[in-house]
N, C-alpha and C positions, 0 to 999 in steps of 0.2 A: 779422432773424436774420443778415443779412448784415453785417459790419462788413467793411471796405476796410484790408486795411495798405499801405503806400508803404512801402515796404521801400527804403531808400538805394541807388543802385546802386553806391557803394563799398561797402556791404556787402556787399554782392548776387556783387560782382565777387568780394572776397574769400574768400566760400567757396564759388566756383564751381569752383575746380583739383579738390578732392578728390574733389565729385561726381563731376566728368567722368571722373575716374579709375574709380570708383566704376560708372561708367555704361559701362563697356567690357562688364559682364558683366550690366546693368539694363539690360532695352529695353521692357518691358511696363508698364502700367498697376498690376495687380495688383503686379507686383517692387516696383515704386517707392513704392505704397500699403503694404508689407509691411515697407521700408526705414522708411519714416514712422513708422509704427505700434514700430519697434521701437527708435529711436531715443526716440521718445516715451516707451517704458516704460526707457531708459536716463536719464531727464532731461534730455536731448539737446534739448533744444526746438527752438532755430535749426535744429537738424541734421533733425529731423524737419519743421518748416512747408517746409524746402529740398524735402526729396523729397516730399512732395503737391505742392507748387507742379509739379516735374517731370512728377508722375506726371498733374497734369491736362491737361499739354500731349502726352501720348502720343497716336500714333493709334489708338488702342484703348482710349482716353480715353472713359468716358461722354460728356461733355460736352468738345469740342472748342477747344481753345486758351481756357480761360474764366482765365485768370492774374487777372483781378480779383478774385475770388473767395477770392483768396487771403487769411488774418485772423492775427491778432498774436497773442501772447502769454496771451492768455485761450482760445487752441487752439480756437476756434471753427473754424477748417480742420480739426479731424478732424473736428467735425458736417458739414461742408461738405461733403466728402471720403465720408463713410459714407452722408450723405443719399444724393449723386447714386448711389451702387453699392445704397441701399436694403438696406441691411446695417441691420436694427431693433437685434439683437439684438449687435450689437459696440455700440450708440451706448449699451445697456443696461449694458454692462459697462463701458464708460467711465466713465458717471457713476455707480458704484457704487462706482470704484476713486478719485474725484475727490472722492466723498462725504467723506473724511476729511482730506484736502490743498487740498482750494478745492470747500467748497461752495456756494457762487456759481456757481461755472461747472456743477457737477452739477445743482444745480438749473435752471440755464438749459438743459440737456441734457435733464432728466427732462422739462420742462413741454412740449419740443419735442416728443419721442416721444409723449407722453401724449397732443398735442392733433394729431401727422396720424400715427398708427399707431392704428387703432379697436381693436386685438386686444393693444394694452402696456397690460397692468394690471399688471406688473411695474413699470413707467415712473412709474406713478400712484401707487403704493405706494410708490419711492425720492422724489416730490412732496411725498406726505405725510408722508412720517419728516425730509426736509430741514427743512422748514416748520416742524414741530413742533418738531426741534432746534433750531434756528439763527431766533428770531424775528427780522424784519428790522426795524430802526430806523423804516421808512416804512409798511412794511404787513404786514399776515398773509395774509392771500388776496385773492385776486381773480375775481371770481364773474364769466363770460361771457352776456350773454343775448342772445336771435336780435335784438330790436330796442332803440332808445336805449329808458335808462332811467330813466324820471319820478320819483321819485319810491320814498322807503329810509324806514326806523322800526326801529332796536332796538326787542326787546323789551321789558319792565321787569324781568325777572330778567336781561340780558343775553345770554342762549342762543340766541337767534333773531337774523335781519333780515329783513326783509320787503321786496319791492321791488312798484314799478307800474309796467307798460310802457307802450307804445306797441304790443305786440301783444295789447292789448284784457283783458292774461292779470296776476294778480298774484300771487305768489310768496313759499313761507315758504324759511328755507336756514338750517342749521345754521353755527357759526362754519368750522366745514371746507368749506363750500362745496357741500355736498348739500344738495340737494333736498328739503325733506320732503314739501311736497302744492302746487297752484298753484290760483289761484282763477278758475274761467273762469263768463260769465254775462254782460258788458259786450258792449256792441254797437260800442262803440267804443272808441279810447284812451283809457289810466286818466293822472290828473292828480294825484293824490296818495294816499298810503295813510298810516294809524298804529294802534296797536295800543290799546286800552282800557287803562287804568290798571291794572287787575287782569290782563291780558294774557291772557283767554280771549275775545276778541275783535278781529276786523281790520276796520276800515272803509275804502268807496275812495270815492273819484270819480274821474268821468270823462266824457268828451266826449257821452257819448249821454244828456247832460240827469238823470242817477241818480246817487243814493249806495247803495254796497249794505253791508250789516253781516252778516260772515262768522266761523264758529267756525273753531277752528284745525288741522281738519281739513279743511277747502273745503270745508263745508256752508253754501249760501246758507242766512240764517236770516232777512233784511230786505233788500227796497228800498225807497229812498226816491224817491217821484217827485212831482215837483211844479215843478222850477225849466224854465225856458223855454229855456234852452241849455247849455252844458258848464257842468259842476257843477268848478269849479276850485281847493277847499277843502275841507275835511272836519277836523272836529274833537272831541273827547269831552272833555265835562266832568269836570273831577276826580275825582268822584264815581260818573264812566262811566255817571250812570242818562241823560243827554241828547247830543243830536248835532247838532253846528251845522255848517252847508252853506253854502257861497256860489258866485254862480257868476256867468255872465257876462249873466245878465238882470239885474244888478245887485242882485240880493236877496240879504239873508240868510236861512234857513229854522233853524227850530230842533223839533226831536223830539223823542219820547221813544223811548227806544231799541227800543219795540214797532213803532213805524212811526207813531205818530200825530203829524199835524203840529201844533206848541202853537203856532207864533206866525211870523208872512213879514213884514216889510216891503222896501221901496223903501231901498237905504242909498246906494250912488254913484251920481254922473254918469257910471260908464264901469265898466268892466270891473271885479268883483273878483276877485283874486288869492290872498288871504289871512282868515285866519278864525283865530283862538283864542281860547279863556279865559283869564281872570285863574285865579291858583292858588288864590282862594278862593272861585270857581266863579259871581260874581256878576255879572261885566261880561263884554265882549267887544271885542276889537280887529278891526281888521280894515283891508288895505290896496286901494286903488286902481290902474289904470292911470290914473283922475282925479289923480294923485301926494298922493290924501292920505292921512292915518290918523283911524280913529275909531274911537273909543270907545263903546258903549253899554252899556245896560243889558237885562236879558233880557225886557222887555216890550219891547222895539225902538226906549228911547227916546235920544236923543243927549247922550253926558254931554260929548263933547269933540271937537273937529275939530283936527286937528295938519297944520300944513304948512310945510313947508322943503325937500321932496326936489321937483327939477325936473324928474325922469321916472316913469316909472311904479314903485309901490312892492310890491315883489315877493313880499318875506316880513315878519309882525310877530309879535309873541311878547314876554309879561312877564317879568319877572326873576323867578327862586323864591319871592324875597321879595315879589313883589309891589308894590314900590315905584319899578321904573324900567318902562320901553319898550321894546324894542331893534327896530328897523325896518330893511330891505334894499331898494336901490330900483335899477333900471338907469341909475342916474345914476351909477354907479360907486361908491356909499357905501355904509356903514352908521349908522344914529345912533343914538345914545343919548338918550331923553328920560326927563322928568319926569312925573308925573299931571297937571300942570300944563299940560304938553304943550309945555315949553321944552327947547333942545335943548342937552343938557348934554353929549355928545361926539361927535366926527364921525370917524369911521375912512375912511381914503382912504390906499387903495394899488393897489386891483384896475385894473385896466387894460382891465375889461370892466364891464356891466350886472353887478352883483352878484343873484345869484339867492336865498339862502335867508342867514339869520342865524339861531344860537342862542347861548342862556347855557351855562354849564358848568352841570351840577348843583348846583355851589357857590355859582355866581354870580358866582364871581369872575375867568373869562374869557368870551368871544367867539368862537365857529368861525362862521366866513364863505366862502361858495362864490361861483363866482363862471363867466361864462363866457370867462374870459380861460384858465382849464381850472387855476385852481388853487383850494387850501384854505386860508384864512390864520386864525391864533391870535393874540388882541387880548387886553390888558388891559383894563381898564376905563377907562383912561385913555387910550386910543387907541395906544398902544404894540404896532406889532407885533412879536409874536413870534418865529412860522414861518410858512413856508410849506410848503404841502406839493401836488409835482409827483409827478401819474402819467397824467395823464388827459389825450384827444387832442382833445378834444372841450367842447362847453362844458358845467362841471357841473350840474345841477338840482335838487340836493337833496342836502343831510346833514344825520346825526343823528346824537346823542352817545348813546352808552352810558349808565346811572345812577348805573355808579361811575366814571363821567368817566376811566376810562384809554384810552378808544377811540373810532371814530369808524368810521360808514359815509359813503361819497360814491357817488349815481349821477350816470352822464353819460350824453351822446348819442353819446359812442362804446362805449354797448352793455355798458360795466361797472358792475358792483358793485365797488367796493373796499371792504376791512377795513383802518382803522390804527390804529395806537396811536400813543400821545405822546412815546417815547422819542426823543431824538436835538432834544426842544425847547428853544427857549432859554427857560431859568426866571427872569432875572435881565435886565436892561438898566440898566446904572446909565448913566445922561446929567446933564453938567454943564457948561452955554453956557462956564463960566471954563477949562474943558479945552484949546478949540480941537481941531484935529486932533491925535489921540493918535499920533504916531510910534513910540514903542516900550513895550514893559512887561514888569518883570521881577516874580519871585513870592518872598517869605520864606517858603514853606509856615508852617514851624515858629510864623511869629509871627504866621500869617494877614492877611498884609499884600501887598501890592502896588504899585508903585513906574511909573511913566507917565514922560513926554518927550511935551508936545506942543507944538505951534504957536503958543501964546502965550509962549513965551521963560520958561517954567515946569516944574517937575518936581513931579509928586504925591504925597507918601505916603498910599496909603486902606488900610482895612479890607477886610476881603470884602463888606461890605455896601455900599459904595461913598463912606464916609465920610470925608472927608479928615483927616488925622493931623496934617502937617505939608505946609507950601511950599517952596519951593525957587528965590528971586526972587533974578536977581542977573547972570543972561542978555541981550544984547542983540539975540539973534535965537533961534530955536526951537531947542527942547531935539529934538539928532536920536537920543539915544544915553543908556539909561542903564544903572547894573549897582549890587549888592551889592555891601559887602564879604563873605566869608565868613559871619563871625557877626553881618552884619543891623546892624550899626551905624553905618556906614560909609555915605554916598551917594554915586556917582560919575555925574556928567554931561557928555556933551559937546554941544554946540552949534554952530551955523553962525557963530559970531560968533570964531571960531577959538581955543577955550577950553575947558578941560576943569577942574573945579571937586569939589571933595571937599569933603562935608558931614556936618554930624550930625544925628543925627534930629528934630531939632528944626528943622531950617532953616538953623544957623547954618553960613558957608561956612567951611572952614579952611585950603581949600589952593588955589590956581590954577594952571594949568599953561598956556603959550602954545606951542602946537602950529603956529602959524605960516598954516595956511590950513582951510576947513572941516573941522569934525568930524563924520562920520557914523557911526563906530563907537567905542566904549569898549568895555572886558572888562579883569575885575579877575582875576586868578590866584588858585586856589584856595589856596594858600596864604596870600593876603589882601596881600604884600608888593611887590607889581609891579601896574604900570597899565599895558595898551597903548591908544596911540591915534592913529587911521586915519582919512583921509577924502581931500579936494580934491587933497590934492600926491599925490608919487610914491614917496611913504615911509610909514612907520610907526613909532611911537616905544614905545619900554618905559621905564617911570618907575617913582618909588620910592614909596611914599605921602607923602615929603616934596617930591615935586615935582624930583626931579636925574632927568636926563637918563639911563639907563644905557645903551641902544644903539637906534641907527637903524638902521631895516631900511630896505634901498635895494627897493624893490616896484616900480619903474618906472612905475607906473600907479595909478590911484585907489583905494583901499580903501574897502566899503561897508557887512562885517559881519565880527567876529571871535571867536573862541571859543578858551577856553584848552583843553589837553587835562587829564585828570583830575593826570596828574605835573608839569604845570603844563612839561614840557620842549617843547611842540609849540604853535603856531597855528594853526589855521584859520582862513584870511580868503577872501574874497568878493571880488574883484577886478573891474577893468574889461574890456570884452572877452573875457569868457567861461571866464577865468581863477580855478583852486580852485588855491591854495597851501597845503597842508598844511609848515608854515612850522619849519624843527627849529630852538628855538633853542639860541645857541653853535655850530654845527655848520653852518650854510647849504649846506658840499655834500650836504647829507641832505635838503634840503628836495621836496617831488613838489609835480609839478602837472597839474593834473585840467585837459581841455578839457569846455567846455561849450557848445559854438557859440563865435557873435564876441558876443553882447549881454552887459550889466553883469550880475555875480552881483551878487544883491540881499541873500540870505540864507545863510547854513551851519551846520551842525551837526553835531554827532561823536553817534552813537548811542553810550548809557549804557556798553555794554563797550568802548565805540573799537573795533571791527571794521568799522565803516562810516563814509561820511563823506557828505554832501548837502551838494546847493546848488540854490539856485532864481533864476530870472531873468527880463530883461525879455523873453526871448522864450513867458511865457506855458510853461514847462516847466520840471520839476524833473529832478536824479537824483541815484540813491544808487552809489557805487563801495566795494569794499573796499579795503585799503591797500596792494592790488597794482596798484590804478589799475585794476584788471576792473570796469565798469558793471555795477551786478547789475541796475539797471531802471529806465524810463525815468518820470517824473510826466506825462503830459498829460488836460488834462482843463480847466482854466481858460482864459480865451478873455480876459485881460489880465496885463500882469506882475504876476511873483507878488514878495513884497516878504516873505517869512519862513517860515522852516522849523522845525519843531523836533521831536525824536521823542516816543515815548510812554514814561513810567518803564519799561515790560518789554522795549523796544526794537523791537516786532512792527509797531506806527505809526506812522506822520509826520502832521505836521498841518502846513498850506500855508493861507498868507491872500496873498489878491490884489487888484487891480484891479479886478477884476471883481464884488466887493461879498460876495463868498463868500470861506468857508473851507471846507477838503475835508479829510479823512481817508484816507489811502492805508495799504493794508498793504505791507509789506515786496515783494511783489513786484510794486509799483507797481498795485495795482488801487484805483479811489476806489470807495471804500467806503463815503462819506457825504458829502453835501453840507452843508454849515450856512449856509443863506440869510437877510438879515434887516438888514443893513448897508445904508446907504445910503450909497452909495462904497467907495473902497478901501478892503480890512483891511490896515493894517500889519504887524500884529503878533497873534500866536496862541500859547498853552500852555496846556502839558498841568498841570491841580492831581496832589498826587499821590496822590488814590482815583481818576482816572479825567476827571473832571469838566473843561472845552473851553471859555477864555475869550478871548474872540478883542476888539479894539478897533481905530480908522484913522481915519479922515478926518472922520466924523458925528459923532467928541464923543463916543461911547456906547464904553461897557464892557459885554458881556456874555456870561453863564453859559447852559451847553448841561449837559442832562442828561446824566447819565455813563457815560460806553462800560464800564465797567470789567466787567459782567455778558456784554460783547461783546467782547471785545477779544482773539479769536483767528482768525484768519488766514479772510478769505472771508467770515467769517459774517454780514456786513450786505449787502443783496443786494438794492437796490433796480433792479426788473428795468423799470422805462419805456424805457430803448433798445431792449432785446428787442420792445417793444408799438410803439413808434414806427417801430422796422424792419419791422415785419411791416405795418404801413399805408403803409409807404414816408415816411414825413413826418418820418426823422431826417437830420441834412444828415450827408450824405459826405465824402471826404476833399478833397473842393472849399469844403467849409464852406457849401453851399446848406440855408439851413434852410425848411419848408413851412410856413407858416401854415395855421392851421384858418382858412376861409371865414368862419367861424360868428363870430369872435372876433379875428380883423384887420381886420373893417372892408369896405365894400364895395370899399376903392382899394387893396387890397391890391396890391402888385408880383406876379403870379403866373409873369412870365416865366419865370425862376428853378423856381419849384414847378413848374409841368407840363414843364418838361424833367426837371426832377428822376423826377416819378411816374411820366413816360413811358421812361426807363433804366429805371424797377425793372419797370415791366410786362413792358417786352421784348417785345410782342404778344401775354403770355397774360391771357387775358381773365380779371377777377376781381371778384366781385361789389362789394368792399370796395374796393379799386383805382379801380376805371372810376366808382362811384358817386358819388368824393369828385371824381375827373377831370372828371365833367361840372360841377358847382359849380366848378372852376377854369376851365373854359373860358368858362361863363357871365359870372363876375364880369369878367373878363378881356375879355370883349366891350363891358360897359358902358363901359371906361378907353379903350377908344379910338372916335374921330371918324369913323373910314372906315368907312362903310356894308358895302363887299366884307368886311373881314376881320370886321365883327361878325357876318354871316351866315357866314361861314364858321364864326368862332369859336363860333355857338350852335348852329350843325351838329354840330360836335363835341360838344358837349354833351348833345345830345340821341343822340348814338350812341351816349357809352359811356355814358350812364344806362340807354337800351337793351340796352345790351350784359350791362350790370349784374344787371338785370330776370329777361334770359333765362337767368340762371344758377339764379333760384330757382324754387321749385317753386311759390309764391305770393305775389304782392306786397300788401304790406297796405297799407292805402286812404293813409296816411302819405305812403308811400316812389308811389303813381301822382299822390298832388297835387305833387312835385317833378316827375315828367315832365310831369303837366299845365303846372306855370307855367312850365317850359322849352320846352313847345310854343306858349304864350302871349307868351312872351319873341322866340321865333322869329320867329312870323306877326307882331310891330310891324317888326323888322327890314325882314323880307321889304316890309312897306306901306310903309316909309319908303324903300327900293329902287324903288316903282313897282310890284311884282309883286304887283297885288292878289289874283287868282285864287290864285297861291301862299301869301299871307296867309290867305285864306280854306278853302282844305286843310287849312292848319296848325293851324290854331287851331281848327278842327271837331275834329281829334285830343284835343286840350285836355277839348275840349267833351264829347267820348264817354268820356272816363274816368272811375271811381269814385272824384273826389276827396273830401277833408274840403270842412267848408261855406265854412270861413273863406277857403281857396285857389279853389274854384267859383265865389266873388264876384268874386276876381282875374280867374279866366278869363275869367269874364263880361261880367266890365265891360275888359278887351281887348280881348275879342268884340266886344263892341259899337261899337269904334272903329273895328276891321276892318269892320261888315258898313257902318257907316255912311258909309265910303270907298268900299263897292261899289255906292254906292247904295240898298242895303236899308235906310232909315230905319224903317221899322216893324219889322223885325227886332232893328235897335239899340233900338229902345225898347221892344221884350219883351223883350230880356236885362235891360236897366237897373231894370227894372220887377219883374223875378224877385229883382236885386239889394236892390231897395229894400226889398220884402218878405219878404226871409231873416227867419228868427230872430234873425242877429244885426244889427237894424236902428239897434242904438248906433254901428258902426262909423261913423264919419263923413265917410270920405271917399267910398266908394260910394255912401253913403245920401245926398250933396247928389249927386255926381255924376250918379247916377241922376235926383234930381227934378228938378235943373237943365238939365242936357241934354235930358232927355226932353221938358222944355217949350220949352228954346230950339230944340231941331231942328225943331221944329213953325214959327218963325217964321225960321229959318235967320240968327240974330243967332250967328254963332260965335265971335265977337270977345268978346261978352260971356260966354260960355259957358268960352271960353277962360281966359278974368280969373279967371273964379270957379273953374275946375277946380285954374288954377295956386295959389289961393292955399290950396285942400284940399289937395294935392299936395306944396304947403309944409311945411304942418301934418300930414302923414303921414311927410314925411320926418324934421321933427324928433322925431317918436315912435319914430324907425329903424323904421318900418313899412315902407319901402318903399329902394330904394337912389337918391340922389342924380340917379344920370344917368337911371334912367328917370323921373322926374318933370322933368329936362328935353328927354327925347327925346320925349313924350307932349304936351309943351306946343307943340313944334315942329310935332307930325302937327296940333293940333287949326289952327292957324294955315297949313295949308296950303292952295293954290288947289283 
């Protein structure tokens, strides 16, 4: 909730006189909060963020000298500011008065109120009229629930979602985000849910070895019992009269949906994951931690074994049609097979274990989840789309809608979300003969489009991405190209210090030698003058026959130029930070704009000429009017930005960078949409003119974003993940510290960085959500380093504020006590590896008395057992090991040799060999990412000691 501004102190300084002036008769908190507030309803903005800033440093200041607190232009300092005074009902009126001028910020206002004010159902009502007006590009709602969430299913009319926790509890919610009834009956955490084809029935599973089959009012109607451990799958036949089960005894089971069991066999060597039908209800897929897929038939027989994923395979599921595969595996993939069981496409982008894959209802894309904590949209031919970012946490599941416009995602950071598809790219035209697309202009009228790229080539295509004609005759890349007027006309410039006029055919007519690189072209709307800009310290205006008419003396490098509509004025883009709105004939009329010292890269005149942009290498844009007043500033990209341009009603700008994005800003600088998907820089971005966002750069690819034009008034795309990521603390601040989630960076994460980061936003108050995720930073954080002292220190910490965490609820569920168990089993190795066995053996008792799950009790156990075996207690160690062996889940592999091996080596006290074999299970649990790297070498080290 917290955003940081840096406020310049030349600015700062600048309108310091008036206040002080102002402050002869201002000494209080309230005056100064009163001055704020009234400046604010003047539009005074600066004038108002001045006096909160003032009024927080008063002695009579709720909160004492807190200046950091201070927020930008998006007025977050009045939430700030009315929080700390606890004024509800001013923050209500805010965002009531916001609602029509930037509902983005109202909405970030209402959900605030809504969610720490128990008694604003005013707050909850301006939530729901925002949302409903103003649908967001990324999502419609966001469902909160007490613990992460397993497991989502649309309805089949669309009206419902359905969700399975980890608080044992599963859950129907209308698209607003209420509640209609929950299903409780599970002994343990649920693993998956879906809804019956006819959608008057919910199936789950989950950890307590049952499937249960519920009406849709939470009347338990069937359990199913029979499998030997977590039932990890659930599924209904098309036909909804059968229900297929799998779990991690390794069976499939199949029913009739009265509860009778028709048919079990034995299907993997390991764990399954995954379970579906085919669409015409006859076979069955089903995936592995063994990393394979198989196919059978409904009497249990095997039609087909499929292998190619290297890790465990997560989620499978057939096409509509029935004729392909589509597979998820924590190998980072997704694949595409055949019945054949050939692997006909491979998607690979996720940057995490990919968790769930589906088809579109058409069949003719791909939504892919993943725990890197994003959503990504694939064609069939591996082409991704979008991505889609809100989640802090790694996802576990999504589902599509039936009429494929939306999509649910849960995570383990405890939400539900609702999206829709808007704002995705529907088009990627890629062509190897492109090279890097440098610029591209549009003929609307003739539905054409015109490229500059890196192979010393210009394109004419279609909208479809067809090429028309070439444009060879280049000896270095095309950096610059433009229209004549009426489209028939080509003008290109290039590195090769040439500017070249052509016809639509290819054929070239005219050459111009400009003397050193060209980086800019732009024809006059009148169609009769060329200028062109680049390498030297000038700039030239030509005839269409190529004569010289006048050189602009510019002193410095020119990189992008634009005529004005009267064709009397320039726009150019200059070196060091330099905007020349260029008069010509007249040069003492010409202005110029500062923009830092870095190269303008791009500029543009918005459609009426009242504004002028520019953007640059320092990663920031801005817009000025023509009295040189900055109306607001672009930041938001995190590389130089390389092109601007506005929207045909002049309310947007659209920005492509470095950074492999393009962004959408409204006029008073707020990004308003991201469009992700580029691999590399975008050069170049424009607006078509219904609306519709074609952005191209460095990858070769051209591509179409669905169209804002139903959106395109001021605020209303309002994707709120900083707001979510502030409130966990894991968004980086104005030092640029960004958090990784634990779950999804890896065990070697850097966490220096993050726990100073989470530890500022604590500030010492203790928060269930805070300290929780602080003790997984101090854990990981202990495994990177060598020194004995600071990794007991650092798993002290860890285990304090998961403590700390703990004490805040009213109940912990058995989940969230197996994290403080393996943090206490994590402790007591430490502690044995220090010498301090007695302290190992305290610790790790802790471990021992809690109500963990089964699968972490093995963990503790078999640490236990290394501790008590250092204390001498060998027959101790070989009743833990002995408990381990005998779990239920006795597939696990490395407990299950661990246990028989040691148990019988410590009888002859061969540790050496006991050693070998522990390490080489150790091996082979790490590469499962079962386990993290350094403790399978700090485990290898204890068993090798005297």
């Amino acid at each position: 909730m917290k955003t940081i501004l840096n406020l310049s102190l030349a600015v700062f300084l600048s309108c310091w006189l008036p206040l002080c002036l102002l402050a002869q008769d201002i000494q209080t908190f309230d005056a100064w909060r009163q001055t704020g507030i009234d400046r604010y309803d003047a539009k005074d903005y600066e004038g108002a963020i001045r006096a909160f800033r003032l009024a927080l440093t008063m002695d009579d200041a709720p909160v004492q000298n807190d200046i950091d607190k201070l927020i930008n232009k998006s007025f977050q300092g009045y939430v700030e500011l009315l929080q700390i005074a606890n004024e509800q009902k001013q923050l209500e009126a805010l965002a009531l008065r916001l609602s029509k001028d930037n509902p983005t910020e109202a909405l970030r206002m209402a959900e605030y109120i809504a969610k720490n004010y128990e008694e604003s159902s005013s707050a909850q009502e301006i939530v729901n009229e925002l949302i409903g007006a103003y649908p967001s590009a990324f999502y419609s709602n966001v469902i909160r629930h007490e613990e992460e969430v397993e497991s989502v299913a649309f309805s089949p009319d669309g009206q419902y979602v359905a969700s399975a926790s980890w608080d044992y509890q599963a859950y129907l919610w209308n698209l607003d985000g209420r509640l209609i009834t929950s299903f409780k009956g599970h002994q343990d955490e649920l693993t998956q849910i879906c809804f019956s084809p006819d959608g008057k029935w919910i199936l789950t599973g989950s950890r307590d070895n049952t499937a249960r089959l519920w009406d849709i009012t939470g009347e338990l109607i069937q359990t199913f019992s029979g499998h030997q451990g977590d039932v990890s799958s659930v599924s209904f036949s098309p036909d909804g009269k059968t229900i297929a089960t799998a779990g991690w005894d390794m069976k499939i089971c199949l029913w009739a949906i009265t509860g009778q069991l028709l048919k079990s066999w034995n299907a993997h060597d390991d764990f399954i994951t995954t379970v579906s039908f085919a669409p015409d209800g006859k076979t069955l897929a089903s995936g592995s931690w063994d990393k394979t897929i198989k196919i059978w038939t409904l009497e249990g027989g095997l039609s087909l074994t499929i292998n190619g994923h290297t890790q465990t395979v997560s989620s499978v599921c057939f096409s509509p049609d029935g004729k392909n595969i589509l597979s998820a595996s924590w190998d980072f993939t997704c694949r595409l097979w055949n019945l054949q069981g050939e692997s006909i496409q491979l998607l690979e982008a996720h940057t995490g274990p990919v968790s769930c894959a589906k088809f579109s209802p058409d069949g003719r894309y791909i939504l892919s989840s993943s725990h890197d904590m994003t959503s990504r949209l694939w064609t069939l031919n591996g082409n991704e789309l979008q991505v889609y970012r809100y989640h802090n946490a790694q996802i576990r599941h999504i589902d599509i809608s039936t009429d494929g416009l939306s999509f649910v995602s849960g995570s383990r950071d405890r939400d539900l979300v609702l999206w829709n598809f808007t704002g995705t790219q529907i088009q990627n035209i890629s062509n190897n003969r492109f090279g890097g697309i440098n610029d591209l202009e549009l003929a609307a009228a003739r539905q054409e489009m015109l490229i500059g790229t890196a192979k010393h080539t210009a394109f004419l295509l279609d909208f479809n991405g067809n090429i028309i004609s070439e444009f060879k005759g280049h000896q270095e890349e095309v950096t610059s190209v433009a229209f004549s007027p009426d489209g028939n006309l080509i003008i290109t410039g290039s590195r090769d210090d040439f500017i070249k006029i052509w016809d639509r055919a290819g054929k070239c007519i005219n050459t111009f030698h400009h003397q050193n690189d060209v980086l800019a072209v732009a024809c006059s709307n009148s169609g009769d003058r060329i200028f062109s800009g680049g390498w030297g310290d000038y700039g030239i205006l030509w005839d269409m026959e190529g004569n010289m008419l006048d050189t602009l003396l510019l002193g410095t490098r020119t990189y992008d130029a634009c005529f004005s509509a009267d064709d009397t004025q320039l726009l150019l883009g200059l070196r060091g930070g330099k905007v020349a709105l260029w008069a010509l004939g007249n040069e003492s009329e010409t202005i110029t704009f500062r923009h830092g010292s870095s190269d303008i890269k791009g500029v543009a005149f918005s459609p009426d000429e009242l504004y002028v942009a520019a953007v640059g290498k320092d990663h920031k844009g801005a817009v000025w009017n023509k009295e040189k007043k900055k109306v607001c500033t672009l930041k938001g990209h995190t590389e130089p930005i390389y092109d601007i341009t506005f929207s045909p009603d002049g309310q947007f700008l659209l920005t492509g960078a470095g950074d492999g994005t393009a962004k959408l800003w409204n006029i008073k600088g707020l990004n308003v949409q991201t469009f992700s998907g580029h691999i590399g820089p975008v050069y170049t971005s424009v607006f078509m003119p219904d609306g519709q966002i074609i952005t191209a750069g460095a990858d070769q690819t051209i591509r179409t974003w669905l169209t804002v034009e139903d959106f395109l008034d001021s605020g209303r795309l309002c994707p709120l993940a900083d707001w979510k990521m502030l409130e966990y603390g894991l968004l980086s601040d104005s030092t640029g510290i960004e958090a990784p989630d634990p779950f999804n960076e890896g065990w070697h994460a850097s966490n220096d960085a993050v726990i100073e980061f989470v530890e500022i936003k604590t500030k010492g108050v203790i928060d269930k959500n805070f300290n929780y995720r602080l003790g997984f930073y101090y854990s990981i954080k202990a495994h990177n380093t060598n020194d004995i002292e600071e990794q007991i220190y650092l798993q002290n910490r860890a285990v304090e504020n998961t403590e700390a965490a703990f004490a805040l609820r009213e109940s912990v569920p058995k989940s969230n006590k197996s994290v403080l168990g393996y943090l206490y089993s994590e402790l007591a190795l430490w502690y044995l590896a220090a010498g301090n066995h007695d302290l190992a053996l305290e610790t790790v008792q802790k471990g021992l008395e809690l109500d963990t799950q089964e699968h972490i009790k093995d963990l503790i156990q078999g640490k236990a057992a290394l501790v008590y075996l250092y204390n001498g207690q060998e027959a101790k160690a070989i009743e833990l090991l002995n408990q381990v062996r005998n779990t239920e889940l006795n597939n696990n592999r490395f407990w299950q040799l661990h246990g028989l091996v040691t148990s019988e080596r410590i009888k002859k006290t061969d540790k050496v060999n006991v050693a070998n074999l522990i390490k080489q299970n150790l091996d082979y649990m790490v590469s499962l990412g079962r386990i993290p790297p350094g403790l399978a070498d700090f485990q290898q080290i204890l068993i090798y000691k005297p």
